[in-house]
C-alpha positions as CSV (number, residue, x, y, z in Angstrom):
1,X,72.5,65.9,29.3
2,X,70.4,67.7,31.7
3,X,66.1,67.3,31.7
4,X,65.8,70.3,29.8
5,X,68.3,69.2,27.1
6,X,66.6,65.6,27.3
7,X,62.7,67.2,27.0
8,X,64.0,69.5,23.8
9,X,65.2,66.5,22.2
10,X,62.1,64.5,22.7
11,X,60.3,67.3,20.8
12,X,63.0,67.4,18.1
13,X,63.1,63.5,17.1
14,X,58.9,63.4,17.6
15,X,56.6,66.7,16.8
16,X,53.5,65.3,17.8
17,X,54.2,65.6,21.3
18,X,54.5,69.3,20.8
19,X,51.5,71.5,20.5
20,X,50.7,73.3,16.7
21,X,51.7,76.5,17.9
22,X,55.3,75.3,18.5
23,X,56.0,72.9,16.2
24,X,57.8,75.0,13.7
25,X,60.3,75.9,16.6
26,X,61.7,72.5,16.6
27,X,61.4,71.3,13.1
28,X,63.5,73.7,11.8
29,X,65.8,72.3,14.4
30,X,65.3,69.1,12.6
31,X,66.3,70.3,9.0
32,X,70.1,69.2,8.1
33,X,72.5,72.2,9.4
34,X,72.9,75.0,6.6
35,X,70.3,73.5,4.6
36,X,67.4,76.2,4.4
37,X,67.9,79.3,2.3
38,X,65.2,81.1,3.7
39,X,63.4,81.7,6.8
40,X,59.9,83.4,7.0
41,X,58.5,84.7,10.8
42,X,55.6,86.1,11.9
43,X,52.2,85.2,12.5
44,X,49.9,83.1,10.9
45,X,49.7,85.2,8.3
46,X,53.0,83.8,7.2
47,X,52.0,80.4,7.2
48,X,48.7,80.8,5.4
49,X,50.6,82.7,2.7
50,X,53.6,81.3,2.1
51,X,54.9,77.8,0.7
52,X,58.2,76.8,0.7
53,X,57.6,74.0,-1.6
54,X,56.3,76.0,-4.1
55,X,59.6,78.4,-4.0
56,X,61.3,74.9,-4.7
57,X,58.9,73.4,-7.2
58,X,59.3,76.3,-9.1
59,X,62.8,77.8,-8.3
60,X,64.5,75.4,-6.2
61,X,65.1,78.2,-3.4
62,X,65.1,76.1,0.1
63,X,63.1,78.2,2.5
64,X,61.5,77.3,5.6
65,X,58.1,78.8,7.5
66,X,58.6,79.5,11.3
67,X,55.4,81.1,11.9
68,X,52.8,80.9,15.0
69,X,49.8,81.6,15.9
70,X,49.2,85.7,17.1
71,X,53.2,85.4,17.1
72,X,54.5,88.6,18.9
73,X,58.2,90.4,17.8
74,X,59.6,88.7,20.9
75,X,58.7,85.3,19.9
76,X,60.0,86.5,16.4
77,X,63.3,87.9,17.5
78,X,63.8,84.4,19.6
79,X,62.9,81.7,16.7
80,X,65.4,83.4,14.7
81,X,68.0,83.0,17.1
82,X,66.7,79.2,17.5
83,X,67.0,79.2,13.1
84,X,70.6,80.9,13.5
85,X,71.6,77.9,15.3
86,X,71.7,75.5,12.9
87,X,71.3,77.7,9.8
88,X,72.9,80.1,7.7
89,X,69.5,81.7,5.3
90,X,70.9,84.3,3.0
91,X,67.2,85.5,3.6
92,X,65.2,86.5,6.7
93,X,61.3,87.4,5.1
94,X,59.1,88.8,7.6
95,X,55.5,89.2,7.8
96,X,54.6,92.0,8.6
97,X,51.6,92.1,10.6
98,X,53.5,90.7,14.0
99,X,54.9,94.6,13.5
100,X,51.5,96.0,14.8
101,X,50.7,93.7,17.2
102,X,50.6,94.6,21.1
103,X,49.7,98.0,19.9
104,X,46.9,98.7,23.0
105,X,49.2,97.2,25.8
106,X,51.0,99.5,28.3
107,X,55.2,99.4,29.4
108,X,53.8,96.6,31.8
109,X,52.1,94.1,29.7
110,X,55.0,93.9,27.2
111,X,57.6,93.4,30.0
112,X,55.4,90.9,31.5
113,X,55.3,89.4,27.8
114,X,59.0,89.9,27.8
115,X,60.0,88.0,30.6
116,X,57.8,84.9,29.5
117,X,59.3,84.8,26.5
118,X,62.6,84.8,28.2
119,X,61.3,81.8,29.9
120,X,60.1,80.0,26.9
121,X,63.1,80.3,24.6
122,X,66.0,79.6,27.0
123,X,63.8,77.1,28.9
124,X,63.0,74.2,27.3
125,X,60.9,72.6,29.5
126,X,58.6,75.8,29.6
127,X,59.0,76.5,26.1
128,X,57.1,72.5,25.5
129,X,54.5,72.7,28.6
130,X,52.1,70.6,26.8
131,X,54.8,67.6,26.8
132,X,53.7,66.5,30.6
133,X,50.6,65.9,28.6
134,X,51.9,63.9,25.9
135,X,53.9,61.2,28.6
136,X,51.3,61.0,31.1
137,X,47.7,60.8,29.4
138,X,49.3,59.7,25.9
139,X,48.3,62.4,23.9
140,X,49.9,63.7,20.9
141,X,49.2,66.7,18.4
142,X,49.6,65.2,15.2
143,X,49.7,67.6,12.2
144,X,49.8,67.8,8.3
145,X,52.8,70.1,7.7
146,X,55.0,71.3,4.9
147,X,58.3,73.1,5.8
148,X,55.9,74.9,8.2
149,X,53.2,75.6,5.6
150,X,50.2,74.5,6.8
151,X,47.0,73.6,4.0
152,X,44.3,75.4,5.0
153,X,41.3,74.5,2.5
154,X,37.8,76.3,3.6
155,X,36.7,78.9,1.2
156,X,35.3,81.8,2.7
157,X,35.1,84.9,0.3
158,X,35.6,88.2,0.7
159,X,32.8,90.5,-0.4
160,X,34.2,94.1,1.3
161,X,35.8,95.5,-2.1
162,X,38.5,97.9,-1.9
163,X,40.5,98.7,1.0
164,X,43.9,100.5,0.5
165,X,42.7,103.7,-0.2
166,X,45.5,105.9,-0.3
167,X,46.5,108.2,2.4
168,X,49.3,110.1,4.4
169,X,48.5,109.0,7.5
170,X,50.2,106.3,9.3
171,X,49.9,104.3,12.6
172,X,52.2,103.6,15.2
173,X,54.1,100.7,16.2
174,X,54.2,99.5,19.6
175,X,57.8,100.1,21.2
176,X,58.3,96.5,21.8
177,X,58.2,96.4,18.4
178,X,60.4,99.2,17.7
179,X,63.1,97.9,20.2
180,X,62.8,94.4,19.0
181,X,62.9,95.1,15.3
182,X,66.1,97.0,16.3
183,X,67.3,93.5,17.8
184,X,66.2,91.3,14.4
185,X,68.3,94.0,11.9
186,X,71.4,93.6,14.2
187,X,71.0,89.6,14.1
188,X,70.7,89.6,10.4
189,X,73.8,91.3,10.4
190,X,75.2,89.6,12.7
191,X,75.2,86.6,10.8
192,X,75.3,88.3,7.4
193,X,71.4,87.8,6.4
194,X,69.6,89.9,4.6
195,X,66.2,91.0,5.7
196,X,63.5,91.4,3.5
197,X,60.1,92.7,5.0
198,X,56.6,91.7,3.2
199,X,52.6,92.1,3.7
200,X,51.2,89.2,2.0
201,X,47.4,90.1,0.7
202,X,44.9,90.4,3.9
203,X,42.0,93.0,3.8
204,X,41.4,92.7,7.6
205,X,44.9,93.2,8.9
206,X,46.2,95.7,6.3
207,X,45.1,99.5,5.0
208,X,47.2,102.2,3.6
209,X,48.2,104.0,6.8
210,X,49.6,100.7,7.9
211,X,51.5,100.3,4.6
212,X,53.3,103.7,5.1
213,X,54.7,103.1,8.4
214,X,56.0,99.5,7.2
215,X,57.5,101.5,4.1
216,X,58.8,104.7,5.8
217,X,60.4,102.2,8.3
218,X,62.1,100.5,5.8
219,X,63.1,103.5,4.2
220,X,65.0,104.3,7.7
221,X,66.4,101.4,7.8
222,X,67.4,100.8,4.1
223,X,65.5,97.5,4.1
224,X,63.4,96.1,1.5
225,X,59.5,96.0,1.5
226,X,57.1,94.3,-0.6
227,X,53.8,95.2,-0.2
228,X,51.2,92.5,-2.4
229,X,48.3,94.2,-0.9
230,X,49.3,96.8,-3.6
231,X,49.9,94.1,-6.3
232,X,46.7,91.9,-6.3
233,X,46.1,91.7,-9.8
234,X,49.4,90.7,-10.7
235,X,49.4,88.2,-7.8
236,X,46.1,86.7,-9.1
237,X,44.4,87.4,-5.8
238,X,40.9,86.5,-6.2
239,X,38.9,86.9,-3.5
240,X,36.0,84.7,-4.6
241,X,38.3,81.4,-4.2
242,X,41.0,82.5,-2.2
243,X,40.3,83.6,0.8
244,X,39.9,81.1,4.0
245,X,37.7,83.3,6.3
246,X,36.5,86.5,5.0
247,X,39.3,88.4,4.3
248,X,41.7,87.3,7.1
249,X,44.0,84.5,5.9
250,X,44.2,83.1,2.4
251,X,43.6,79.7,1.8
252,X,46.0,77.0,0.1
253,X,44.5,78.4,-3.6
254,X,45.7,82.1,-2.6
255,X,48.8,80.6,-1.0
256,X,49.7,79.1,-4.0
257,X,49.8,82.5,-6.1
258,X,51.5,84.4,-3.1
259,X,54.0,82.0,-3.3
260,X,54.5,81.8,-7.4
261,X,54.8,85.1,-7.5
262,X,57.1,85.9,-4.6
263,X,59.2,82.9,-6.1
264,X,59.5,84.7,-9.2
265,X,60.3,88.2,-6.9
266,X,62.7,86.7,-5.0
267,X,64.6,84.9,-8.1
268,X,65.1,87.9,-9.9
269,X,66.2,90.1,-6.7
270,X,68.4,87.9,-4.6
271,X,71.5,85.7,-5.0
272,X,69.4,82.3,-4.1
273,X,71.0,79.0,-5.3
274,X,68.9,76.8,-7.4
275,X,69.2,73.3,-4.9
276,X,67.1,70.8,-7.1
277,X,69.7,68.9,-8.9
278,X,71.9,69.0,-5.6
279,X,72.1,65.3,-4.1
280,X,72.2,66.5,-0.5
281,X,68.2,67.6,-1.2
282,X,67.0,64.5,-2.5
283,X,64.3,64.5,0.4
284,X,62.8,67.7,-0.6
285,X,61.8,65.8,-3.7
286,X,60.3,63.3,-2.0
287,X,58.3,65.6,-0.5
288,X,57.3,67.8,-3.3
289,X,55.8,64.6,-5.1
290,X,53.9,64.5,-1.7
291,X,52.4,67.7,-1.2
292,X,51.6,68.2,-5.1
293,X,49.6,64.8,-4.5
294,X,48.2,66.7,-2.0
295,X,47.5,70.1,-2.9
296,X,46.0,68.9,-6.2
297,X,43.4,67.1,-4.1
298,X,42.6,69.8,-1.5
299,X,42.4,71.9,-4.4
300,X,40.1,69.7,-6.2
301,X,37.9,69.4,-3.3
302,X,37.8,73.2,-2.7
303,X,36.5,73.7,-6.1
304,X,33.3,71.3,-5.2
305,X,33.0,72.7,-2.1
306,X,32.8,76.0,-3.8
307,X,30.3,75.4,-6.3
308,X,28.3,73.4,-3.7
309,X,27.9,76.7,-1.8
310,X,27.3,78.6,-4.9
């Protein structure tokens, strides 16, 4: 085993030596082989959104968040190659904002990005540069995590109103984006995964011009789009209590709808095995005892938090 090999599995038996940005790269890595169900990408959009324990608690659908911060379709395309190692999802969901990001940089910038992805994937020692950190000064990134969800408890409404006004007008995607969203439908083929593309509720990243290109590029590419930006009341979106910054992510209270609802979407729209009374899963009980514990209390504490503002 060379020192590349050596430095990946360092990150894979212990996290906390890898920064918060990467962590989900190697935990999935972690997860028994052709456990997980489903994998979500994208930005942190995904990860503020979407919890895979509430898909189990609820449906018992195995699914798995490997989100990033400001992730870009490269860094998408490659932590699904990383997830088609080891697993075999029957869905891909991805978020859909990472599909309008890079959209001011020129032919130069994205190669540049390009490249450095490159590096980081296939390079493990690039692709964990903090870890020189973590053996030398001791330092660790310790982390709260579940199946990549991450809690994220501030309540910060939004007070904006309405913002998908309807329109014909649409905005264009980068052409990394084009050419690597090209890449991610041939690798769900590739390994027989179906792809389904969703915009979880977000009045500062999403409008109606940004819905039609998502749709009328799914259209082209007979894939499947959810848009909950369109569906708020029968999400439950409230943007009194669920919002973490004004508008931008949703905190764990809007999490937890997202997900019941795209649990019960998901149920009733794809083939997904129900894994709870399975044997081989017994740890995902474990750990939805854990994070209900959890959530419950977060929750609680948002709620005083809330009225203490109010």
């Amino acid at each position: 085993m060379g020192v590349s090999e050596k430095i990946e599995q360092a990150f894979i038996e212990n996290d906390n030596l890898v920064h918060s940005r990467n962590k989900s790269i190697f935990r999935i890595l972690r997860e028994p082989r052709d456990s997980i169900d489903v994998i979500v990408v994208g930005d942190s959009l995904s990860y503020s959104a979407i919890s895979p324990l509430e898909l189990w608690k609820d449906q018992g659908i195995t699914a798995y968040v490997c989100g990033q911060p400001g992730q870009r379709i490269q860094e998408t395309y490659h932590v699904l190659e990383t997830a088609f190692a080891s697993q075999s999802p029957k869905l891909v969901i991805l978020e859909t904002n990472t599909m309008f990001r890079g959209a001011m940089e020129n032919g130069l910038t994205n190669l540049k990005e390009n490249l450095e992805e490159w590096g980081t994937h296939y390079i493990s020692i690039f692709r964990g540069h903090d870890i020189w950190k973590s053996f030398v000064i001791d330092k660790e990134y310790p982390e709260e995590n579940y199946k990549g969800f991450a809690f994220r408890c501030a309540v910060q409404p939004y007070e904006k109103g309405a913002y998908m006004f309807e329109t014909e007008q649409k905005v264009q995607m980068p052409d990394a984006v084009i050419e690597y969203m090209e890449s991610i439908i041939k690798l769900c083929e590739k390994n027989r995964t179906k792809l389904l593309l969703v915009s979880t509720p977000s009045p500062l990243n999403y409008n109606y011009s940004r819905h039609n290109s998502i749709a009328a590029y799914a259209k082209e590419h007979d894939l499947e789009y959810l848009d909950m930006n369109l569906k708020l009341e029968e999400v439950g979106t409230d943007w009194a209590t669920d919002s973490l910054d004004k508008g931008d992510h949703l905190n764990l209270s809007g999490a937890k709808k997202v997900s019941q609802y795209l649990g019960e979407y998901l149920s009733t729209r794809y083939d997904l095995p129900d894994r709870r009374n399975e044997k081989r899963y017994v740890g995902w009980q474990k750990a939805e005892k854990d994070y209900i514990e959890k959530s419950e209390a977060h929750l609680k504490e948002m709620n005083i938090n809330e009225k203490k503002a109010n």
